[in-house]
Structure formats: structure tokens, C-alpha cells
C-alpha positions in Angstrom: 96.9 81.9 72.3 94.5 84.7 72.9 96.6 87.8 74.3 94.9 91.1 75.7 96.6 94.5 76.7 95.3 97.6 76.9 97.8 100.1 75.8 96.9 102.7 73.3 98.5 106.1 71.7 96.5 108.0 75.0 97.8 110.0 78.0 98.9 106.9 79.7 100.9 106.0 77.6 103.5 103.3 78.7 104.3 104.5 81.5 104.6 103.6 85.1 103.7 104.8 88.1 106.3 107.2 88.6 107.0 107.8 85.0 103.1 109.5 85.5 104.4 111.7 88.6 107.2 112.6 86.2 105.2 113.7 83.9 102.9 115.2 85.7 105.5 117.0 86.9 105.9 118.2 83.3 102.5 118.8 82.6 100.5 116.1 81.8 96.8 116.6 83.0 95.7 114.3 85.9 91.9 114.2 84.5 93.3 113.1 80.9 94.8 110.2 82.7 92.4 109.0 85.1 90.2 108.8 82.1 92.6 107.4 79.8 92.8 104.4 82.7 88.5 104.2 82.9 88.7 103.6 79.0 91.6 101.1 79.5 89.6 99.0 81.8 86.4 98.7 80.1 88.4 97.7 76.9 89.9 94.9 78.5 87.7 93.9 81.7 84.7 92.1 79.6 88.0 89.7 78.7 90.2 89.7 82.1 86.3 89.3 84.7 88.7 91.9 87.0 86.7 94.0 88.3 84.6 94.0 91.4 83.2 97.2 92.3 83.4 100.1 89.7 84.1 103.8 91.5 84.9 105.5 88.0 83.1 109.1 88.6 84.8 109.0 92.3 88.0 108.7 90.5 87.0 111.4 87.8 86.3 113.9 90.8 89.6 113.0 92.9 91.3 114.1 89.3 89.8 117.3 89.7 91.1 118.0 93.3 93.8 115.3 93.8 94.6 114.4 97.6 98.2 115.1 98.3 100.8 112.6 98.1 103.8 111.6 96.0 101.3 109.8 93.5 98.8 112.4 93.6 96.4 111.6 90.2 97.9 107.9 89.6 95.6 105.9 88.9 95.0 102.5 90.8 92.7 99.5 92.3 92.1 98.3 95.8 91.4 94.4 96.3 88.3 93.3 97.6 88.8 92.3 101.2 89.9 95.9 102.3 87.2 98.8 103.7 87.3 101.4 101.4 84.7 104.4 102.4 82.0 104.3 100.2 82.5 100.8 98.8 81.4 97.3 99.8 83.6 94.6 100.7 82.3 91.3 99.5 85.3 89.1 100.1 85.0 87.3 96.5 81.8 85.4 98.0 78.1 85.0 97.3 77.4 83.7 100.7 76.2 87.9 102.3 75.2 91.3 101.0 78.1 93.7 101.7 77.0 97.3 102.8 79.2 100.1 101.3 81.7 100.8 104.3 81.7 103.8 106.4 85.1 105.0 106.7 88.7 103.5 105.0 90.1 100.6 107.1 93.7 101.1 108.6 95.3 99.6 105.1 93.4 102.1 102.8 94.0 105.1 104.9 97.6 104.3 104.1 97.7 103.5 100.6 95.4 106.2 99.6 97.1 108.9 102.0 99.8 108.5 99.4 98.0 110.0 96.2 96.7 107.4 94.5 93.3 107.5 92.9 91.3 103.7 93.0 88.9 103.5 90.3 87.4 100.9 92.2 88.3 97.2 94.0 89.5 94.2 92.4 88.0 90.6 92.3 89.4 87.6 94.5 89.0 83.7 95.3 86.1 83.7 98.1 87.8 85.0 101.2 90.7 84.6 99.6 91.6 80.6 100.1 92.3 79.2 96.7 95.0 80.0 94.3 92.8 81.2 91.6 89.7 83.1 91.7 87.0 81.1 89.8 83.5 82.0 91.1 80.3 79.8 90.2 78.6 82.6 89.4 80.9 85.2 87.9 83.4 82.8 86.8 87.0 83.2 86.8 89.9 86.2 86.6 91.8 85.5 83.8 95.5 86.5 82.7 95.9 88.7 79.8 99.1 86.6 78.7 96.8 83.8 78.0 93.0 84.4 78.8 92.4 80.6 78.5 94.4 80.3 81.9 94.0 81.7 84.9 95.4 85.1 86.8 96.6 83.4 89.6 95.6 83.4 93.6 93.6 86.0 95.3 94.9 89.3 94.0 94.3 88.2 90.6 91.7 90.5 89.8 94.4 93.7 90.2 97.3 91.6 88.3 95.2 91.4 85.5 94.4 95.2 85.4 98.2 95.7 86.0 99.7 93.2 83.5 96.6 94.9 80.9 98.2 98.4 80.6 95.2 99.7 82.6 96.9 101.0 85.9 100.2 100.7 86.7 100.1 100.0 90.2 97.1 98.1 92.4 97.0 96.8 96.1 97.6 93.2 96.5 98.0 90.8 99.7 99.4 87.7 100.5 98.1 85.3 103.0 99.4 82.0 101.3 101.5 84.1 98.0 98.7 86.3 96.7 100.9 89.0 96.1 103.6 86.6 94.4 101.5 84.2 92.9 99.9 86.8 90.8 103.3 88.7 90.0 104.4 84.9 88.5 101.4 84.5 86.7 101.6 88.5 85.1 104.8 89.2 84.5 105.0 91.3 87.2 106.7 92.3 90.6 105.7 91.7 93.8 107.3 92.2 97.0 105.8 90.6 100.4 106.9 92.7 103.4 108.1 91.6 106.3 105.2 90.9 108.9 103.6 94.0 110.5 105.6 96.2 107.7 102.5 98.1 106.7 99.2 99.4 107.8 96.6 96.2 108.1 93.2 96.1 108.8 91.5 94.9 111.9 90.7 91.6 110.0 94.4 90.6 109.5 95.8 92.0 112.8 93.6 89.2 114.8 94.6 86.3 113.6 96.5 84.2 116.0 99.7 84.3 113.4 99.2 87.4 111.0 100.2 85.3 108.0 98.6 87.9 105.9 100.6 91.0 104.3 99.2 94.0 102.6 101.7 95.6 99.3 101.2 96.3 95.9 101.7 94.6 92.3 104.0 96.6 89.7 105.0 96.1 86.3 108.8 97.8 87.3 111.0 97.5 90.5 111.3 101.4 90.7 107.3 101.7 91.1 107.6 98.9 94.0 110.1 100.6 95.7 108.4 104.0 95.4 105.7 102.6 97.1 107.4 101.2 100.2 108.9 104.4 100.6 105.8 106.8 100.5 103.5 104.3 102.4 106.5 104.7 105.1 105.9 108.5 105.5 102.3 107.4 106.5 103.0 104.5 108.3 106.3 103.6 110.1 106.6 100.0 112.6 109.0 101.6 115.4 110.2 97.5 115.5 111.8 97.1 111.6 114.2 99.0 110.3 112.9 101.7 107.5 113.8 100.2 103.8 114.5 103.6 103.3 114.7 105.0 99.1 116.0 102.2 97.5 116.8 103.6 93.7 119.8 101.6 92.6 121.4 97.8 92.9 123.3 97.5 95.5 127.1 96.6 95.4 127.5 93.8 97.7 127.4 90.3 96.4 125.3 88.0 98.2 124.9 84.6 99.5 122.5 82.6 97.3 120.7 79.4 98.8 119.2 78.0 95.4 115.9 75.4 96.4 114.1 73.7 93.7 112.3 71.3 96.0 109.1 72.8 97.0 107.2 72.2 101.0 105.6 68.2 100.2 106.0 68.3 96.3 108.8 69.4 94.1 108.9 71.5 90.8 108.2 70.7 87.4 111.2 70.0 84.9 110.4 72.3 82.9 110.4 75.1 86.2 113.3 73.5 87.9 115.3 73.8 85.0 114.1 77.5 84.5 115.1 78.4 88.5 118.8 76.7 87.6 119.6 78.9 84.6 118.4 82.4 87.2 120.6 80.6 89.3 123.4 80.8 86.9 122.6 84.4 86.5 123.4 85.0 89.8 126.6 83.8 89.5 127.5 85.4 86.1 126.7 88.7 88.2 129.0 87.4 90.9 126.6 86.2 93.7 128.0 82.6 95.4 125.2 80.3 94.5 124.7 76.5 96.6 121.4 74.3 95.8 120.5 73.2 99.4 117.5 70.8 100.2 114.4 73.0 102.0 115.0 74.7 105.5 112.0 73.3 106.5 110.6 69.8 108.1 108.2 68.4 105.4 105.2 68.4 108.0 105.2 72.2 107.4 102.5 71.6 104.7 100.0 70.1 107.1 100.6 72.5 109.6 100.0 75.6 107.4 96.6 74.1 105.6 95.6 73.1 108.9 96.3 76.7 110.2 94.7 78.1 106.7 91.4 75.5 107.2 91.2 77.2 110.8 90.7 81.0 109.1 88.2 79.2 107.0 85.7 77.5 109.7 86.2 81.1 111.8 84.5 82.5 109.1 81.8 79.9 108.6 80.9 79.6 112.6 80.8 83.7 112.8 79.6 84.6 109.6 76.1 86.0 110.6 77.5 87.7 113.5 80.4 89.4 111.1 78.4 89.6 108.0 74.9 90.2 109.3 71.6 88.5 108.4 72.3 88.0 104.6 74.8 85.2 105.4 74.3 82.9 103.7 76.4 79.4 103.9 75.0 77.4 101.8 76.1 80.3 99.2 79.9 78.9 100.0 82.0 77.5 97.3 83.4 73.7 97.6 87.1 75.0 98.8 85.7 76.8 101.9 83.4 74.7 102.9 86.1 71.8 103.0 88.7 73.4 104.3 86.3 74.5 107.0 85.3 70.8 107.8 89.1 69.7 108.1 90.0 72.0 110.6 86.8 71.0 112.5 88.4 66.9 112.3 91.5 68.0 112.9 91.1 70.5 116.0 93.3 68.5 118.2 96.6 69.2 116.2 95.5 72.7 116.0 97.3 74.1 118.9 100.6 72.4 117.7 100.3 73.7 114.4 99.6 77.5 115.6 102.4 76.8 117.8 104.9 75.4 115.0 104.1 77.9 112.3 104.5 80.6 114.9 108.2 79.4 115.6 109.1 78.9 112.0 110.5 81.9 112.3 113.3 80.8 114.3 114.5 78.3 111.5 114.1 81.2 109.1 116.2 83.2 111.4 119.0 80.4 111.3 118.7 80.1 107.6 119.6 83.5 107.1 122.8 83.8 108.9 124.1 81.4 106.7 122.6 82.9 103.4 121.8 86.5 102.5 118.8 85.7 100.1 117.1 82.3 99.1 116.0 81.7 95.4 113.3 79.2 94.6 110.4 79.3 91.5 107.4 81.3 92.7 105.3 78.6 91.6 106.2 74.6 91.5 104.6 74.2 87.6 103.7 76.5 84.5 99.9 78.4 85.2 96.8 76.1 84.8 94.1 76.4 82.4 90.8 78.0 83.7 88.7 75.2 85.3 91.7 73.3 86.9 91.3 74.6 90.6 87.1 75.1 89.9 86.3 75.7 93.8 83.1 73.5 92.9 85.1 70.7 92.4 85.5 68.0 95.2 87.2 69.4 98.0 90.2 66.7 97.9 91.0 66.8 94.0 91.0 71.2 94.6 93.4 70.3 97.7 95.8 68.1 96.0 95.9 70.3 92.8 96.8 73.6 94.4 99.3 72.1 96.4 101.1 70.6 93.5 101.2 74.3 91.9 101.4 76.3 95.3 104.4 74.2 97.2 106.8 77.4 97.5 105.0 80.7 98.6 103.6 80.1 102.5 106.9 79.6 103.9 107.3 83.3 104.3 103.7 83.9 105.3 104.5 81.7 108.1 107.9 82.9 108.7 107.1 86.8 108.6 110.0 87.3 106.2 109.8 89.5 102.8 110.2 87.7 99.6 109.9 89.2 96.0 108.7 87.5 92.8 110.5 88.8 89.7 109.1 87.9 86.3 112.6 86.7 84.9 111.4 83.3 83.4 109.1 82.5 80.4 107.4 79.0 79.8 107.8 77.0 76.6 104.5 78.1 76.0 104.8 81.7 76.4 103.8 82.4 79.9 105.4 84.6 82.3 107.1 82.3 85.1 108.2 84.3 88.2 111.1 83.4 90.3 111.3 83.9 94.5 113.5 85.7 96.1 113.2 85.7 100.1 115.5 87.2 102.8 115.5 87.5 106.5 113.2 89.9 108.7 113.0 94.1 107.4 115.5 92.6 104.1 113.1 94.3 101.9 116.0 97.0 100.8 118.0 94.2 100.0 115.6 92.8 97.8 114.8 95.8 95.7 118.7 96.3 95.4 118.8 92.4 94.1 115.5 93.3 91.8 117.0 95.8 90.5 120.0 94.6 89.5 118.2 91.6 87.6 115.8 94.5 86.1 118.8 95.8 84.6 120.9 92.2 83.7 117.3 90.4 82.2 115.1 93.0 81.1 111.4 90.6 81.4 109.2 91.0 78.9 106.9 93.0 78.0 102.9 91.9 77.0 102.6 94.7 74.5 106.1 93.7 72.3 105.2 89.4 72.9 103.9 87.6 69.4 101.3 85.0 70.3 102.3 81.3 70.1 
């Protein structure tokens, strides 16, 4: 097992991302660290394939003046498919040449209006489809737990960096579970907001269902929070409730709806088995668990790949007119191009599947006056092996593959409702294996309170203190 982290004896230390503005606080020097971070990557980057777009003597001048902002000098990544001024967006494709953009999008504004410092954007699946990101040309984003699999779904490219040591905090979204995927894979957190919780770009706003949510992957539940609560000082959505400074677990015990039967296909043993025993430490914590069958009619699954395959021919009928005169389609990967093709067969039951998804909600609503939070595995088997989900690969075989592994995650994408992976599991081989908790609409105080709770009852492990297998 070939394991790669980046921590070293250097002003980063181990520590998180508020651990930094503590020390900073203390007197730690904001340049030190920002370069500390620069060295971290390139030590671990030729391994991981993270990296998109390098900005490192950007980041070295915002350490000399720092913006304002609770993490003023912490160092970080943005993922591809976000304007950043300055940068290109390529979307994780070969199919147009991206122009550096000429102002922040309405997500970066945000994020960076809280202090942090991007050294630069991370990779992703083209466009962000597929559950891993395996280009033809640069190849694929692997996880520093086990390079010789991959960093799962479209933020992989800032879970890697995160799970590495090299920053301790990077943007993520989740269209389909790219924020939760990834935090399964790594070892990580990630929290999904509730729909419209944050600051989105033009892009995501549009859709016809805004499936997509912008947040950020974390190695600790006190960084996650930390983040919701800054990025609310910038931004606020007059509809939800604020999460407010969640700090501590909360006292109330909770109503657990335990699912180990995914949307169309079920969890492995060896995951089921692993989602039972958090279950039981629910209940040893004094939660009320019950295992329930799926809230959901199985025809969900069609409904959402249909919706997903729509996204994808959008992008392939406008690309020239979005992209410019680079586009290129023939530069498109297998996954998009197929997924692109079955929405154009199957454009008569589009209108009921944007109308279904939309109202999933209602369900969810119903589900959750029964049950405070659901618990399911992030992911329906252990992490495949780089060139499993190659988006070269017939379009079919890549279909039927990531929905055997991806059979939990885009309920709440559908639903709008926040759901947190926690990195409380480990595989019989060794690799991190998150478990989902969901909650109703603006419950994302609820689940930090839950998360950190666990944090506390089942410290996960960490990469630095794991012996190889």
C-alpha cells in the first residue's frame, strides 16, 4: 500500500485551520506558512495529480498584506469550476481553452472575503459528471491513503491536498456527493448545506433544480463549522435560519433512521456491516436508532441520471456559445458524451423527472418529522482502484459501475437537505470509509453538534500515525 502525506517539522505543523488563526494569533508568521503549504504541495502533487492551476507567488504576496477575515493567511485551494479573478476555469475538460477570468464569481467573493489565501484551483472529473476524476490526458487524482485508488468524485483534486497535510481546508461542491464522496474517500469531513445556503455562481443558480452546493472539505469538525459561520457574515439567505457558532455537541438525543439499502442497489457486506456497528454507536451514546427501508420510490435513480444526462447535453449543444471558438467536442471524454446522448433519447420523460426531483423534497420533509437525522454509508462499496470508472470506457459499463459505488449521496442533491460525511469507518484494507448523516432543511447546526459529538466518542484516524497494510 503506497501511502503519501505531507506533514513535516515546518510552520504548519499539524495543525488545522483554526489551530493556524490561533497561532497566528500567537505569533506565527503568515509568509512562513503560506510557504510551508507551497513546499507541501509540490512534495506530494507529482503523487496525488491535484492540482490544476498553480497561483503560488499570488499566494506569497496575499501573505505579505493578508485581506481581512477570520482566516486571514490560511492557506487553501479553490476547485476548478469556480471564477476566480486571475485564473482560468477549465471545468476538468480538454474539449476549450479557458481565459483567466476577469473578476471572482459570486462563490469566490464569499469564500475568499473570509481570509483565506488559494494557492491555486483543484482538479475535477470533466464538468464534474463522474465520480472520479480520471482524465485521458492527465490521468487521474489519486488518494493519499492508497495512491493505487482513486480520490473520489469531482472535488477530488482538493481532498487529496487536504487529506496530504498540504492545506487544511479547500472548497468543494456537491452536485451528485462531491463534497461527501471525497470526505469518504480522505478521511475527511464534509458537510453539504442545505440548498441556496451559500454564495453560488451564475452557473449553479440556473439550473432548473439547483442540485449543486458550494462548502468546503476539512480534516476536523471545528474547521467545518468555522467556515459556515464566517462565510455567513459575508453571505446570509434571509429564507434559512443562520447555523449560527456551533462549538460543542449538543445535548439532545436524536431520532436515528439507520438505511443500508442504497437508491437501485444496496451496500456491500463488508459497508453494511460497518454502517450497523456506527449505528450501534449511536445508541451507546443514547440516540434511538430503527433500520427503515429507503424514503424514496426506487425510480428515483432514473429520474436523477436523467436529470444529470440533461446538464450534460446543455453543455454539449451550448458549448461554443459558452466556451467560445476553442470548443471543442470531439475533445469530450466517453461519460459526457453518453450521458449527453441519453438525455437526448429520453427527452420525453424529462419534464416528469424535473418535476419529481423537484418535489422530492416533500418526502424528505415527511421523513424528517418522524426522524431527526438519517444515517446511511457515504458510499455503497470500499474505493475503487484507478482505472475502474476510466471515463474512456463504454458509456454503459462507466454507468453501471458508478451507480453500484454512488447509490447513497444524490438524494440530498435532489432534496435540498444538508448531509455530513464523517470519516468514522476504516475498510479491511485500510481505507477511510465515510458514513452519511442527513437532516431536514437549515439542520446544518444539528449536524455539526452530531459531528462533534462522534469527533469526540471515535476519534478517526489520522494518515500521518496509519502503518501501511
Amino acid at each position: 500500500m503506497t501511502r503519501v502525506h505531507s506533514y513535516a517539522d515546518d510552520a504548519l505543523s499539524e495543525l488545522d485551520a483554526v489551530g493556524l488563526v490561533e497561532a497566528y494569533q500567537q505569533g506565527l508568521a503568515i509568509p512562513d506558512v503560506i510557504e510551508a503549504a507551497i513546499a507541501r504541495v509540490e512534495a506530494v502533487d507529482e503523487q496525488l495529480g491535484a492540482v490544476a492551476y498553480e497561483a503560488f507567488d499570488r499566494a506569497r504576496a496575499e501573505a505579505a498584506a493578508p485581506r481581512p477575515g477570520f482566516f486571514a493567511g490560511v492557506p487553501s485551494f479553490l476547485k476548478d469550476n469556480v471564477d476566480v479573478a486571475g485564473m482560468p476555469t477549465q471545468h476538468g475538460s480538454d474539449a476549450f481553452v479557458a481565459r483567466p477570468a476577469q473578476r471572482d464569481g459570486d462563490f469566490a467573493r464569499m469564500f475568499l472575503a473570509t481570509g483565506l489565501v488559494p494557492l491555486g484551483k483543484t482538479r475535477l472529473s470533466e464538468f464534474g459528471f463522474s465520480g472520479a476524476v480520471d482524465h485521458p490526458r492527465l490521468g487521474p487524482v489519486r488518494t493519499p491513503w492508497h495512491t493505487e485508488h482513486y480520490a473520489g468524485a469531482s472535488s477530488a483534486g482538493s481532498a487529496a491536498l487536504v487529506a496530504a497535510g498540504a492545506v487544511p481546508i479547500a472548497h468543494a461542491n456537491d452536485g451528485g456527493g462531491s463534497i461527501r464522496i471525497p470526505a469518504s474517500v480522505n478521511g475527511l469531513v464534509g458537510l453539504k448545506p442545505t440548498r441556496d445556503r451559500l454564495a453560488q455562481d451564475k452557473l449553479m443558480r440556473d439550473m432548473p433544480v439547483r442540485i449543486v452546493s458550494d462548502g468546503v472539505l476539512t480534516r476536523s469538525v471545528r474547521d467545518t463549522a468555522a467556515f459556515y459561520r464566517e462565510a455567513e457574515k459575508v453571505f446570509r439567505n434571509p429564507k434559512l435560519a443562520p447555523i449560527g457558532d456551533i462549538t460543542r455537541p449538543g445535548r439532545s438525543r436524536l431520532r436515528v433512521a439507520l438505511v443500508v439499502k442504497g437508491v437501485g442497489r444496496d451496500a456491500s457486506p463488508e459497508v453494511r456491516e460497518l454502517t450497523l456497528r456506527t449505528g450501534e454507536l449511536l445508541e451507546s451514546l443514547g440516540h434511538r436508532v430503527e433500520e427503515i427501508e429507503p424514503p424514496v420510490p426506487s425510480r428515483f435513480v432514473d429520474q436523477f441520471v436523467l436529470y444529470w444526462s440533461m446538464l450534460a447535453m446543455a453543455i454539449v449543444k451550448t458549448g461554443k456559445k459558452t466556451y467560445g471558438e476553442s470548443w471543442d467536442p470531439s475533445q469530450l471524454d466517453n461519460l459526457t458524451l453518453g450521458l449527453a446522448r441519453h438525455c437526448q433519447r429520453n427527452l420525453h420523460k424529462l419534464p416528469l423527472a424535473i418535476a419529481s426531483i423537484a418535489a422530492s423534497k416533500r418526502l424528505a420533509a415527511k421523513h424528517h418529522a418522524t426522524y431527526d437525522i438519517t444515517l446511511t454509508p457515504t458510499l455503497a462499496t470500499a474505493t475503487p482502484t484507478v482505472g475502474h470508472l476510466d471515463p474512456m470506457a463504454d458509456y454503459d459499463q462507466i454507468m453501471d459501475r458508478l451507480m453500484d459505488w454512488v447509490a447513497f449521496t444524490p438524494l440530498q442533491n435532489a432534496t435540498g437537505e444538508p448531509a455530513v460525511s464523517l470519516p468514522l469507518a476504516v475498510t479491511s484494507t485500510g481505507l477511510p470509509q465515510g458514513m452519511m448523516f442527513g437532516a431536514g432543511q437549515g439542520r446544518e447546526a444539528r449536524l455539526l453538534e452530531l459531528a462533534y459529538e462522534l469527533e469526540q466518542a471515535a476519534p478517526w484516524p489520522r494518515i500521518q500515525d496509519s502503518n501501511p497494510a
